[in-house]
C-alpha positions as CSV (number, residue, x, y, z in Angstrom):
1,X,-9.3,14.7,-14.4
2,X,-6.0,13.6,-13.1
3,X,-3.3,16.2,-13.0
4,X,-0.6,16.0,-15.5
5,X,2.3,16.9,-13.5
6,X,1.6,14.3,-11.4
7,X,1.3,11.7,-13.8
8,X,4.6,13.0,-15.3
9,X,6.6,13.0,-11.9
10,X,5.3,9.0,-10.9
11,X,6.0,8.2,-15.1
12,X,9.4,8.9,-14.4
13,X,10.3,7.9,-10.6
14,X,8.5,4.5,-12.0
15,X,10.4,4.3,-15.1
16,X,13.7,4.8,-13.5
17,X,13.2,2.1,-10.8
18,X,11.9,-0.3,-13.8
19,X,15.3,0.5,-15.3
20,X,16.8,-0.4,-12.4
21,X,14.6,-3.6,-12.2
22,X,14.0,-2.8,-8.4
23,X,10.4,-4.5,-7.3
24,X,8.4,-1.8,-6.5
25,X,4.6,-0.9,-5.8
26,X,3.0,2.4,-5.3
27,X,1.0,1.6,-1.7
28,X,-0.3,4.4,0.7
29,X,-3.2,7.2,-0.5
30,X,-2.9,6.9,-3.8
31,X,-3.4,3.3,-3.9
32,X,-6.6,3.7,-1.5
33,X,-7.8,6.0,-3.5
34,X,-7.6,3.9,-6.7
35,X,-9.2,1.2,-4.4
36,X,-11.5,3.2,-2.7
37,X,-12.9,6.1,-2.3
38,X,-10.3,9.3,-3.9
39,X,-8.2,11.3,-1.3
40,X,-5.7,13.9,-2.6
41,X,-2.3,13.7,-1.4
42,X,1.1,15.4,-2.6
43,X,3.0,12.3,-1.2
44,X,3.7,9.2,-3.3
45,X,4.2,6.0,-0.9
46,X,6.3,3.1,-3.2
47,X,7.4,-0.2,-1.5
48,X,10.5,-2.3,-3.2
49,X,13.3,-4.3,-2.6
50,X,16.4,-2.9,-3.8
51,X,20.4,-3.3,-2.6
52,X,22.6,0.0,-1.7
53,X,24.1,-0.9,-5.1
54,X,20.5,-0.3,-6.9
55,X,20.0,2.9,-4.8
56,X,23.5,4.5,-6.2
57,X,21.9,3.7,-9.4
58,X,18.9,4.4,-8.9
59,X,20.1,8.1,-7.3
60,X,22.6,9.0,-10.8
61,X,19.2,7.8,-13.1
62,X,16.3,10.4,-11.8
63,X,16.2,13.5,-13.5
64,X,18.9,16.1,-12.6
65,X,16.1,18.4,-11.3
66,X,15.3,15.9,-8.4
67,X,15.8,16.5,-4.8
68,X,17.8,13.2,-4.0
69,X,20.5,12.2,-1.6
70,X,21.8,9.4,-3.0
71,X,23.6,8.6,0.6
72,X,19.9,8.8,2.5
73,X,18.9,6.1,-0.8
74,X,22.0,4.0,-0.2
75,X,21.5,3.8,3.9
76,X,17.4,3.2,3.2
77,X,18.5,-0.2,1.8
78,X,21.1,-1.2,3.5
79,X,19.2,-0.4,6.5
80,X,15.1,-1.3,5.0
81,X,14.5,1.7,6.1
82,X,13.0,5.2,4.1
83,X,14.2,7.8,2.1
84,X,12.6,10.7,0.3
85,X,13.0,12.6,-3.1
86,X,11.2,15.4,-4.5
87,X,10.3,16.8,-7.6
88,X,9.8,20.6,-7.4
89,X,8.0,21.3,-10.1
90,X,5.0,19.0,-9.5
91,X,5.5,19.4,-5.5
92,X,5.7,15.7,-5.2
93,X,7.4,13.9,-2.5
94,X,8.3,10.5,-3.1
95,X,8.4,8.4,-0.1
96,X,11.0,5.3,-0.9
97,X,10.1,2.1,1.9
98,X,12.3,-0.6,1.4
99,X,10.9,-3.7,2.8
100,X,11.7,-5.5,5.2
101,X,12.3,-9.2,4.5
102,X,9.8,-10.7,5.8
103,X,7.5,-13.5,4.4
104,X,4.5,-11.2,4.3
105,X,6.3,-8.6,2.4
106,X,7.8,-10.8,-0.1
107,X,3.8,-11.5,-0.3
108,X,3.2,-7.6,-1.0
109,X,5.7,-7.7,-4.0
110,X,4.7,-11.2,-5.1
111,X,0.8,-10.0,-4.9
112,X,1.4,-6.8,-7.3
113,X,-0.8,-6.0,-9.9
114,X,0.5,-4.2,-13.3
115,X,-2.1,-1.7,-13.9
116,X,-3.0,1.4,-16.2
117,X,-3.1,4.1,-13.7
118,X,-7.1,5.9,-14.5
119,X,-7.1,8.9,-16.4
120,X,-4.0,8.1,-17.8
121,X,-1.5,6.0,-20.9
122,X,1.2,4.8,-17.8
123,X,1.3,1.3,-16.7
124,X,2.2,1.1,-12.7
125,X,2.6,-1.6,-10.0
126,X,0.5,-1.3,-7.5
127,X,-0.2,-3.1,-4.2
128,X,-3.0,-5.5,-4.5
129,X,-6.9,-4.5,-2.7
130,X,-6.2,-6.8,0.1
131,X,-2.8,-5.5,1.2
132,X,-3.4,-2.2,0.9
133,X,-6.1,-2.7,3.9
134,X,-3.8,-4.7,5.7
135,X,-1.0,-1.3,5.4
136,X,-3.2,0.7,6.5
137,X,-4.4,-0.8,9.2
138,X,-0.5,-1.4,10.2
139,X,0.4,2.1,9.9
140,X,-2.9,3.2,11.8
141,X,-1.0,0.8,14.6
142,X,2.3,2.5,14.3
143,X,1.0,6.6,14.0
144,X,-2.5,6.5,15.5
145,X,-3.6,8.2,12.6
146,X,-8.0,7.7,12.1
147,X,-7.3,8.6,8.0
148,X,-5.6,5.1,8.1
149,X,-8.8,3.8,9.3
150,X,-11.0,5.6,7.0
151,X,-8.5,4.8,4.1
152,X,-9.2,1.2,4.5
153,X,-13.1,1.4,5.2
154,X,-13.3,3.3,2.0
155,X,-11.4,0.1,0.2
156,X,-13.7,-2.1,2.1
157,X,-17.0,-0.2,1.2
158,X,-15.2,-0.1,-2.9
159,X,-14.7,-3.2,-3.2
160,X,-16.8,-5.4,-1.1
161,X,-16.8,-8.7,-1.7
162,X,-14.1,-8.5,-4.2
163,X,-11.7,-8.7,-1.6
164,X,-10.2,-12.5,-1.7
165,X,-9.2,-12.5,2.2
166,X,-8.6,-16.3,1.6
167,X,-5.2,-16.0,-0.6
168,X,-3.7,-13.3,2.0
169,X,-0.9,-14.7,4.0
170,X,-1.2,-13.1,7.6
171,X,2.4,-12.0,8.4
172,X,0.8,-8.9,8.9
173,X,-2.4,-9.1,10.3
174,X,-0.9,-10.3,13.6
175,X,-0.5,-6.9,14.2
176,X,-3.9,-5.5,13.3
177,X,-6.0,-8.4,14.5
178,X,-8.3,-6.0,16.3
179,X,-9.0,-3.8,13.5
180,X,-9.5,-7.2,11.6
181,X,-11.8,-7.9,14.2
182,X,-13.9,-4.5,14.3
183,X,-14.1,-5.2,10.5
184,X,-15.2,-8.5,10.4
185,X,-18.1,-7.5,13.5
186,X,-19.4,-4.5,10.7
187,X,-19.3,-6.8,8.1
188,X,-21.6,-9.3,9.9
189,X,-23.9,-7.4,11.7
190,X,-27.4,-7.4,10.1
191,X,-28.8,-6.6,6.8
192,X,-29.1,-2.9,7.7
193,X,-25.1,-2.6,7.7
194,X,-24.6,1.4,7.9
195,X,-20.8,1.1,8.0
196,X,-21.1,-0.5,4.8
197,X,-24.1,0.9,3.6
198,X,-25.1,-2.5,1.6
199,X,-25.6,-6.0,2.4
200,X,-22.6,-8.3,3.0
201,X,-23.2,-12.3,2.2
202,X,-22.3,-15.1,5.2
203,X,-19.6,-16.1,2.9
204,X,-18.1,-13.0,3.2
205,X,-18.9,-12.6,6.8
206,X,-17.5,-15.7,7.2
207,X,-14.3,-15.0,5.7
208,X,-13.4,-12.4,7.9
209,X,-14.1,-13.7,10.6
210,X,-11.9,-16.7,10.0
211,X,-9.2,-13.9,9.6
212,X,-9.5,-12.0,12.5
213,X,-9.3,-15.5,14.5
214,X,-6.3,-16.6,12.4
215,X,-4.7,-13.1,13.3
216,X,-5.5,-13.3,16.6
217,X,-4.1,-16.8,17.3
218,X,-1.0,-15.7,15.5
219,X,-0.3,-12.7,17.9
220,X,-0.3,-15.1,20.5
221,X,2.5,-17.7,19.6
222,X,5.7,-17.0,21.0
C-alpha cells in the first residue's frame, strides 16, 4: 500500500511546479520502481527546465513548512545545476535537476508520460521506460554506484520487450555504450537467459545490439 505522506508531499511539490508550468518528470528510484522491480527510497529525483525567474516562483509557492532556499533554486537554474527541498513531516527530500540543454534531454521532457501514480488518485510526469535505463546507466558512470545497475536490470527484466529502443535518440547512450553493450550480450545469449530469467526474441536482440553499436560509434566522433 503506498504511503500517504508520501503521496501528499509529491501531490504538492508536483502541483506547485505545474502551477508554475515548469517541465518536469519524476526520474531516479521511484521511477525504476514503477518500471521495475520496487525499491524504497526517501529521495524524490524530478528533472525540468525552468528559468531563475520560475525558481523564485516556484520557492514563494511550496508550502511554508518546506525546507527551501529559494537562492540554492534560483542558482540551480541559472547554473542547470541541483537543488534540494525537504518536507519534514513526510521526511522527503526532493532532489530539483535542471537539465541541461541538450538534444537528448529536450528528448527526456519531450518523451514524458502523464501517468496515475499506482495506489493512488494523482496524475504525475514521469520519465519514459527507455530513459529511465539510459539515467541510470549515466549516473552508474558518474558515482560508481552497482544500485544504478540493478535499477535498470530490474526495468529491463519488467518490461522486456516493451522497451521501444528504436525511437530513443542516443545523446546519452554515448556515454554508457558499454553498459548498452553488456545489456545487449545478456539479452542475446541463448534461450536459457538467467539474467533475464525468460526468453528474449532476435528482434529484440537485434535492437540492442544496433544500439550499443550506434552508441559506440557516437563516442568516437570528435
Amino acid at each position: 500500500m503506498v504511503d500517504e505522506g508520501f503521496i501528499r508531499s509529491v501531490e504538492r511539490v508536483t502541483t506547485c511546479l505545474q502551477s508554475e508550468r515548469i517541465p518536469y518528470a519524476i526520474t531516479g528510484s521511484v521511477a525504476s520502481a514503477i518500471y521495475g522491480e520496487p525499491v524504497t527510497s526517501l529521495d524524490v529525483d524530478i528533472v525540468m527546465s525552468m528559468t531563475p525567474e520560475q525558481a523564485g516562483r516556484l520557492a514563494g509557492r511550496l508550502p511554508r513548512e518546506f525546507n527551501v532556499d529559494v537562492d540554492m533554486l534560483r542558482r540551480a537554474a541559472a547554473e542547470r545545476s541541483m537543488a534540494n527541498v525537504l518536507d519534514p513531516a513526510s521526511g522527503l527530500k526532493f532532489d530539483l535537476s535542471v537539465l541541461q540543454d541538450t538534444p537528448y534531454y529536450r528528448e527526456v521532457l519531450r518523451r514524458r508520460l502523464r501517468i496515475n501514480y499506482p495506489g493512488s488518485a494523482i496524475m504525475v510526469w514521469m520519465v519514459s521506460a527507455e530513459d529511465i535505463v539510459l539515467m541510470k546507466l549515466a549516473w552508474r558512470k558518474d558515482t560508481g554506484s552497482r544500485k544504478q545497475w540493478e535499477n535498470a536490470l530490474s526495468v529491463v527484466r519488467t518490461q522486456r520487450n516493451r522497451l521501444d529502443w528504436g525511437t530513443c535518440e542516443m545523446g546519452h547512450g554515448t556515454r554508457v555504450a558499454s553498459d548498452l553493450e553488456n545489456m545487449a550480450a545478456r539479452r542475446a545469449s541463448s534461450g536459457q537467459a538467467t539474467a533475464f530469467q525468460t526468453r528474449r526474441s532476435d528482434a529484440g536482440c537485434r535492437h540492442w545490439a544496433a544500439l550499443a553499436h550506434r552508441a559506440r560509434g557516437s563516442a568516437q566522433q570528435p
